[in-house]
C-alpha positions in Angstrom: -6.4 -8.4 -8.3 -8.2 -6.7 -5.3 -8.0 -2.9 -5.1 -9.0 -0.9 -2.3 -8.8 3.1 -1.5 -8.5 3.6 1.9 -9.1 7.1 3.2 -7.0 8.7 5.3 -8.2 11.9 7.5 -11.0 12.7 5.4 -12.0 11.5 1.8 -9.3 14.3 0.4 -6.2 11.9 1.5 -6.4 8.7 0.8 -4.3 5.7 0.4 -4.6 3.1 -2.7 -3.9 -0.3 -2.0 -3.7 -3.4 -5.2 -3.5 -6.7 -3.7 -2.3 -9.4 -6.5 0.2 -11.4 -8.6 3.3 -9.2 -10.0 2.3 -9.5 -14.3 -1.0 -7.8 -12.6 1.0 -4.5 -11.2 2.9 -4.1 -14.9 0.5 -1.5 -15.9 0.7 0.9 -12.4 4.9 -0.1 -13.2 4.8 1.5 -16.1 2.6 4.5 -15.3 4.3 5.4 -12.2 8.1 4.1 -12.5 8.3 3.9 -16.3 9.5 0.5 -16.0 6.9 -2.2 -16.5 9.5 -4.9 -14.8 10.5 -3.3 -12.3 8.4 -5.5 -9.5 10.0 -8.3 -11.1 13.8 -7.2 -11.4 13.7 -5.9 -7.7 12.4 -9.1 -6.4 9.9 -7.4 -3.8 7.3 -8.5 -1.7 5.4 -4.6 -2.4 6.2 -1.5 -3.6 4.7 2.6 -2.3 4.4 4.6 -5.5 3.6 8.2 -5.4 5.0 10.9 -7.2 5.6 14.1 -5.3 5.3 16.5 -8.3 1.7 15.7 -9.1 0.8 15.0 -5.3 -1.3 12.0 -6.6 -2.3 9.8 -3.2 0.2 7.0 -2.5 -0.4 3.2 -4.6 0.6 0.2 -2.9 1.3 -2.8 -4.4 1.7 -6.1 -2.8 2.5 -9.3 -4.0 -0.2 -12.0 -3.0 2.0 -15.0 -3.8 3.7 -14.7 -0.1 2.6 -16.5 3.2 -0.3 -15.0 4.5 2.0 -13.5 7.3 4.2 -12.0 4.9 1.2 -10.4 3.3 0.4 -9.0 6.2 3.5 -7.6 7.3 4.6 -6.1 4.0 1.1 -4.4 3.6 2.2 -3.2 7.0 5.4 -1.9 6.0 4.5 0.0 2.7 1.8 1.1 4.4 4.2 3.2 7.2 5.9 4.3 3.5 2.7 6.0 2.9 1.5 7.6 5.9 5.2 8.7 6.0 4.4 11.0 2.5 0.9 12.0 3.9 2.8 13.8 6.8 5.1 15.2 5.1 2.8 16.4 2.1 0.7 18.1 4.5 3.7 19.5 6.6 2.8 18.0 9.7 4.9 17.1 13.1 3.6 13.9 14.1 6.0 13.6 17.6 3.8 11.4 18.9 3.3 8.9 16.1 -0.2 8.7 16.2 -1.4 10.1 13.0 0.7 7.7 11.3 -0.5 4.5 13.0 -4.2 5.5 12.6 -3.1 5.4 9.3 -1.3 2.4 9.0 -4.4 0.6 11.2 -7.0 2.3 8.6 -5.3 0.3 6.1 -5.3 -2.9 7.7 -8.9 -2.9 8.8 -9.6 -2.2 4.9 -7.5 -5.2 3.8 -7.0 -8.1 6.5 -10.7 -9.5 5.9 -10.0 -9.6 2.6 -6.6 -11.2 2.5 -7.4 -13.3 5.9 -10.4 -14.7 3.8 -8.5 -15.4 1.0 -5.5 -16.9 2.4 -6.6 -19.0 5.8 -8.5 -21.7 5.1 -11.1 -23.0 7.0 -12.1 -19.7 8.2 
């Protein structure tokens, strides 16, 4: 498993990003959801976690044993889930979208040389 922390604004908001195979997340399943399985009986590609009530920075967990572009995408998409809870955590009115998609980008350029090195070959 590959773990990143991606920060987001400043070093105080970040996001935390685990990239690997599902029996890997059943330790942050338990922790966060209190269901160890839970990966596994939802059949998803990823997963946000965050818990409002201790306003601990968003987890994400994504499944590497999807196409590369699938990686991609869902890292994508549960990254929007967490930029989404940043906003709202810090009460702002993001009209124009941009806060979140310099999020969202921030956690691509942390990730896609990882996973495009891991999954292309013959790059």
């Amino acid at each position: 498993m590959k773990k990143f922390t991606v920060p987001i604004l400043t070093e105080e908001y970040k996001i935390h990003v685990a990239i690997g195979k599902k029996e890997e997340f059943k330790h942050y399943c338990r922790k966060y959801i209190g269901d160890k399985d839970f990966l596994e009986k939802n059949s998803l590609r990823g997963l946000c976690i965050y818990r409002k009530k201790t306003n601990e920075c968003p987890l994400l967990l994504i499944d590497e044993s999807f196409s590369y572009v699938d990686i991609v995408s869902t890292l994508a998409h549960e990254a929007s889930h967490a930029m989404d809870y940043h906003t709202e955590y810090l009460s702002m009115d993001d009209e124009s979208g941009e806060f979140n998609a310099h999020g969202i980008a921030s956690v691509m350029r942390h990730c896609l040389p990882y996973i495009t090195k891991k999954f292309i070959k013959n790059k």
